[in-house]
N, C-alpha and C positions, 0 to 999 in steps of 0.2 A: 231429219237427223241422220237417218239410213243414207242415205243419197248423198247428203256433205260427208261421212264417213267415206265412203268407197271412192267419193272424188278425190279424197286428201290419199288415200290406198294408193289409187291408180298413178296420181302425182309423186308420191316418194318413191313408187317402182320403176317409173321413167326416172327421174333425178337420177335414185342409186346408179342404174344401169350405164347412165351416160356420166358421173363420178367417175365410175369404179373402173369405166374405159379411158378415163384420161390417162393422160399420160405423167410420169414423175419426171419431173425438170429436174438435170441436175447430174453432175460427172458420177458414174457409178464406181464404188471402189475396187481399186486394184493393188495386189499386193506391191509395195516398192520392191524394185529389181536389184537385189543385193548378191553381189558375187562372195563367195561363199569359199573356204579354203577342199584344198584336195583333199585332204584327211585330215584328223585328229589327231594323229599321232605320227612321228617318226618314220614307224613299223608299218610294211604295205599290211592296208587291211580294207580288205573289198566288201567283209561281213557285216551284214544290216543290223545284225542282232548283237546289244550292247545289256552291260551290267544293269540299264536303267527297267529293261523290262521283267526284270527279277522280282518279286514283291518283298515288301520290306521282312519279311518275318522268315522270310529263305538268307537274307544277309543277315540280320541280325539272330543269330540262334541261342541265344541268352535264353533260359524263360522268365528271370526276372526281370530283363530292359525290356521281352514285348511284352509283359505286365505294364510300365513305364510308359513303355510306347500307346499301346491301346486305352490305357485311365487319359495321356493329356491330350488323345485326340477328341476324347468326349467331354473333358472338364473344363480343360486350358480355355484361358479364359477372351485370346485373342481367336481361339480358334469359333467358341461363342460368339461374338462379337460378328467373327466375320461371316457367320450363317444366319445369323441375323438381319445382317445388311443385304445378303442376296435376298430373305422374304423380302426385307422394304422393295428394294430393284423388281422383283418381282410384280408389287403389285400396281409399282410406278410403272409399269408397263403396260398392266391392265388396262390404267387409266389413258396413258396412248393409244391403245388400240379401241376403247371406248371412244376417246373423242370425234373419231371417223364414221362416227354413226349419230341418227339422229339422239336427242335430248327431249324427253317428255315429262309432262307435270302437270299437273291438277289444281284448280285453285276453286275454293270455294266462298261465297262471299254474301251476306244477308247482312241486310238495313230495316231494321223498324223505325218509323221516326211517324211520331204524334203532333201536328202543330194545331193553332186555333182553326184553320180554314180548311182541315183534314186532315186526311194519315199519306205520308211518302213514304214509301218500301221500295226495297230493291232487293233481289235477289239475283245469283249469278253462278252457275256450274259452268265451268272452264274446264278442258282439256287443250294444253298447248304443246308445241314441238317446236323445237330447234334443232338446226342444222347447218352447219360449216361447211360447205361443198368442196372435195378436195381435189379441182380439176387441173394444178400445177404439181399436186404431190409433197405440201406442206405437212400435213399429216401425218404421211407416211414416210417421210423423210422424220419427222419428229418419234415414229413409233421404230423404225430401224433406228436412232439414237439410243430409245428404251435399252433394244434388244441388245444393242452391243454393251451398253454400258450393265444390262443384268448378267453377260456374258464374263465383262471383264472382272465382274464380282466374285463371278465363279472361278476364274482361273487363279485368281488375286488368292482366296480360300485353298486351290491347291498349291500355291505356290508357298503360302503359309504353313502346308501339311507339309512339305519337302521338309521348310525349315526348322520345323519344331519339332517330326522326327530325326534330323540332322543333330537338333541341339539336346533332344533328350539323351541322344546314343552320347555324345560327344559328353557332354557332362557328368552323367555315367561312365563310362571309360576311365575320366579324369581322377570321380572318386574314386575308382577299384583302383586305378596306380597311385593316389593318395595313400590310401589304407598298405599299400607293397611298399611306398618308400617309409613310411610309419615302421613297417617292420624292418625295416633295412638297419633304418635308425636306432630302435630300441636292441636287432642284434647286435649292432655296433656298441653300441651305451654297455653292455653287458661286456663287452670284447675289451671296453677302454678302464672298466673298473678290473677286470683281471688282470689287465696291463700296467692301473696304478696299484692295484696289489703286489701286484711282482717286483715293481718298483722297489714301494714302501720296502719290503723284502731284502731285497740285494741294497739298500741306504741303509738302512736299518744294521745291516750287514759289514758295513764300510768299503760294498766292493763295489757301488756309483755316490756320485755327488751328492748334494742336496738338489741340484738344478734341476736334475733328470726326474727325481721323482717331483718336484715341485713342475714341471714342465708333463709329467703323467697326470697329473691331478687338473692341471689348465685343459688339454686336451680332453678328459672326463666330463667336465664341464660345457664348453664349449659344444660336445657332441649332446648333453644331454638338453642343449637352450634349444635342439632343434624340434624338439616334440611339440610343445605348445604351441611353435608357429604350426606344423603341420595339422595337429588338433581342430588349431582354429579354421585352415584351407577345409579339412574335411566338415567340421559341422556347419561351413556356409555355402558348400557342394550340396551337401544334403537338403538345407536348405531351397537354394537354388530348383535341385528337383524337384522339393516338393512344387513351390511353385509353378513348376511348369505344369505337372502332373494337377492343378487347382487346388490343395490343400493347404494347411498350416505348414508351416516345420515340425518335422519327427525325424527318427531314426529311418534312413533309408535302408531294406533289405539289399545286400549285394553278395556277388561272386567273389570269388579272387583274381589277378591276375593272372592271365596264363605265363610259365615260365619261358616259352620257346611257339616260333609261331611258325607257319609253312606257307610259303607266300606262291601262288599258283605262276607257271610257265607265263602265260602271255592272259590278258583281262582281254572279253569283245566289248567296245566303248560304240562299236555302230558308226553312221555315216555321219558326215555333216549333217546332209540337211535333213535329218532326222533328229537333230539336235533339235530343231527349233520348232519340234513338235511334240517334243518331250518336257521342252524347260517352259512352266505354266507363263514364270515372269515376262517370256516374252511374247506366250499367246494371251497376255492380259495385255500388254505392251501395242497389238496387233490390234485387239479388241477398242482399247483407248482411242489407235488412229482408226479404228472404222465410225466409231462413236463421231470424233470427228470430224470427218467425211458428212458425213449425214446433216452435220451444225451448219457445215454450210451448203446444203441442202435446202434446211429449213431457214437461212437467213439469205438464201439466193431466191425462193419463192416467195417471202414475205414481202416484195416487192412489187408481186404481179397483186392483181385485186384479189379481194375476199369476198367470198360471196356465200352470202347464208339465208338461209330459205326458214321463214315463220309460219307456221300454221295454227290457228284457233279452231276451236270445233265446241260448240257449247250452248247453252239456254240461259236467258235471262226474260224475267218478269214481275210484273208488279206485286203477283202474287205466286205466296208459296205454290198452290195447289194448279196455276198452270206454267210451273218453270219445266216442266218437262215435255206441251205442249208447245213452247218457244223456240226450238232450235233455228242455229245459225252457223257458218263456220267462212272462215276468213284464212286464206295462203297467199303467204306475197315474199319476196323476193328484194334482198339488198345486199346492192354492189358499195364497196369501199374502195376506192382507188387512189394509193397514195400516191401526193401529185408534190408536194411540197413539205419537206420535213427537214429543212436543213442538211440533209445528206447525211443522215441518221440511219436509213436503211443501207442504203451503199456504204458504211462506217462500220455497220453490221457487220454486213457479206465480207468486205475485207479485214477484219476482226478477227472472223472463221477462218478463211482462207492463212490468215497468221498463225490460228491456232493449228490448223491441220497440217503446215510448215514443223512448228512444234512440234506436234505429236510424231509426223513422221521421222525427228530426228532422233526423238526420244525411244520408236521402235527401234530404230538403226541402233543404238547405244544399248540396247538391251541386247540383241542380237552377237555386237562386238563384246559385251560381257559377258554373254555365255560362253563362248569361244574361248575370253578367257579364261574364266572359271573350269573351263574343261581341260586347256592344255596344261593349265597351273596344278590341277588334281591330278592331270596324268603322271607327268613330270616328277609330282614329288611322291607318288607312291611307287616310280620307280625310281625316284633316289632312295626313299627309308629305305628300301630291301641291300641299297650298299651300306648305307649308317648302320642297319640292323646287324650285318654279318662284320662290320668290324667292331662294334661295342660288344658285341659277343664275345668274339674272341680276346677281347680287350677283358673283359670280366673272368676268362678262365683263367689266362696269362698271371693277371693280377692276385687271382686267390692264389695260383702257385707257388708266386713268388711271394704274399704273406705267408704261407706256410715256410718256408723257405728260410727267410729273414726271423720267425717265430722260432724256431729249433738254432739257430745260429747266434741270437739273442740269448737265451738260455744256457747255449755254452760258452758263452761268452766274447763268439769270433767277432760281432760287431755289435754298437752301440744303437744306445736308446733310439739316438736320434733316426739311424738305420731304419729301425722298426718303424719310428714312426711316418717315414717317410711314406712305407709299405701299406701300413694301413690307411694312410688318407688317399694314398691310390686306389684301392680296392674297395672303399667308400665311396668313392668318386664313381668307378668302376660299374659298380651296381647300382648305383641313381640313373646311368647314363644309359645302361643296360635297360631299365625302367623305362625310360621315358623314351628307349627306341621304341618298348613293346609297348607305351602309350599311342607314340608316332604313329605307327604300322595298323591299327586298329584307327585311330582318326584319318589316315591315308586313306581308306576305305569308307568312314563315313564320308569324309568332302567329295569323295568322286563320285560317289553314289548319289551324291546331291548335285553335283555339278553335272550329272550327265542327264538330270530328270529325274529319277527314279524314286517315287516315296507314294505318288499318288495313284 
């Protein structure tokens, strides 16, 4: 029993050692050779260092959005989901790099059996092992597959984190300038029943028509059908959030908007190709085609033979009380050599070789879409700073000249209709004013996500 033990010993430490020296058959990955633009922007900029390597809680200085932010990176429910699937990835890995080693098992086995012309027994203690020898780099081309594909799980999860900090801010944002044009609106609603009170007033008076104060009262109406809809945008904002954040619907705590914003000289957005070390999607994208690379690895060696090494090591005998006196042990060796399959294995390999065409174009397309995603975020957060500074000015112009048309109304230099002209300007005015300083605050989340930046 000693002696087949140390044979079978001595046997799998030559094996391992001449395995483990083989060689892995098979094109090793390189990254594809993509020419890549001069800069990112317009503006000469040489500096390595961009908005992405900021952490999210220095951009966003809210303390209720990073409440927001830090509840849906631990609840959200895709963000579960997708750490979940790196454990599975993970242990699927295990079991690849397991396979590269021997396989052991025990089996035990006893027969009594009574017939007329005596008793037959059998007894049997087994210790077996198997072994895949991996001297083409099937294996390890299968266990490099694991690793990329637990890899691209994981960047896939931060490229998720980008997202769902992008959308929490971004929806957030949305409510607070909900909740601002809400007030815009209910100033106004107030503005338009003093306006069809002044009316009623001067009709009432016989010094305007009926039209005019009738045409004050449509206008009153009209401004006040705006609230319900907006009611409704906010409590499915709110909604919205909680969702992301993993809860029911409630009342979401918020800020207000700010009235006026200060938009920085020049943003550092960094190199190219430091782009594409930053945006997860496309080092999952990279991971994908290294994954595979490896397939057809594993379907280029699945060709050459397979060869697996059995070993037995064990007692059997008649009788219980000398099955441990019986030893015996058995190691042999079997080659498989596909020789005839219809061209199933070569249908394989070029399968792979289809797929990893695939994947690589699909890196390249990832790569092209960060690019654009970066100069489209650049671009329009230096356009808002021009929309901003003239809906500004658009919004003071407008109150002035309501006040303006308001006192000239009252003495009666010009008509209703005047006024009213003035006020749906200035209503206008300040929605637009609103949704710059929505703009200007989402300018900032997209580029922030477009440059990498969240994880």
């Amino acid at each position: 029993m000693r002696h087949g033990l140390k044979y079978i010993i001595h046997a799998l430490i030559l094996t391992a050692a001449i395995s483990l020296s083989a060689c892995q058959i098979g094109r090793k990955y390189t990254r594809p050779n993509i020419e890549l633009p001069a800069a990112l922007s317009d503006e000469e900029n040489t500096d390595s260092t961009s908005m992405a390597d900021i952490s999210w809680k220095e951009v966003y200085t809210d303390t209720i959005l990073q409440n927001l932010i830090s509840k849906s990176l631990v609840y959200n429910k895709d963000m579960q989901m997708a750490a979940a699937r790196i454990k599975e990835l993970a242990e699927m890995k295990r079991i690849n790099y397991a396979n590269m080693f021997p396989a052991f098992g025990a089996k035990i086995y006893a027969e009594k059996e009574r017939e007329h012309h005596g008793n037959s027994n059998q007894f049997d203690l087994k210790a077996a092992m198997s072994w895949e020898l991996d001297f083409w780099g099937k294996l390890r081309w299968a266990h490099d597959e694991s690793i990329a594909e637990l890899m691209a799980s994981v960047e896939n999860r931060r490229a998720l984190q980008i997202s769902l900090i992008a959308q929490v801010a971004q929806t957030y944002y949305e409510l607070v300038a909900l909740d601002n044009e809400l007030s815009i609106v209910h100033q106004t609603v107030t503005a338009r029943r003093e306006s069809e009170h002044l009316a009623r007033i001067r009709y009432e008076g016989g010094l305007t028509s009926e039209v005019t104060y009738r045409q004050a009262q449509v206008e009153l109406s009209r401004t006040e059908t705006l609230v319900p809809d907006l009611e409704l945008q906010i409590t499915t904002k709110e909604n919205e959030l909680a969702l992301l954040t993993g809860e029911y619907p409630h009342r979401i705590e918020r800020s207000t908007l700010p009235q006026e914003v200060i938009f920085p000289d020049s943003l550092p957005v960094g190199l190219p190709s430091s782009l594409l070390e930053r945006r997860p999607d496309v080092r999952e994208a990279e991971q994908q085609l290294i994954a595979a690379n490896a397939k057809v690895g594993v379907a280029y060696t699945s060709m050459f033979p397979n060869i697996t090494l059995t070993g037995y090591l064990g007692t059997e005998s008649d009788d219980l009380k000398g099955v441990l006196s019986s030893p015996y042990h058995f190691l042999s060796a079997n080659l498989l050599q596909p020789i005839f399959a219809m061209g199933k294995n070569k249908a394989r390999h070029r399968a792979a070789k289809a797929a990893y065409e695939r994947a690589t174009y699909a890196y390249e397309k990832a790569v092209l879409t960060a690019f654009k995603d970066a100069y489209n975020a650049i671009a329009n957060f230096n356009k808002v700073k021009e929309i901003y500074k003239t809906r500004y000015d658009l919004e003071n112009s407008s109150k002035t000249a309501l006040s303006l048309a308001l006192v000239q109304y009252v003495n009666g230099a010009i008509g209703y209709m005047d006024l009213l002209d003035a006020q749906r300007t200035y209503l206008d005015a300040q929605i637009g004013l609103s949704n710059a300083l929505l703009d200007s605050q989402l300018a900032k989340v997209n580029l922030y996500k477009a440059l990498g930046g969240g994880w």
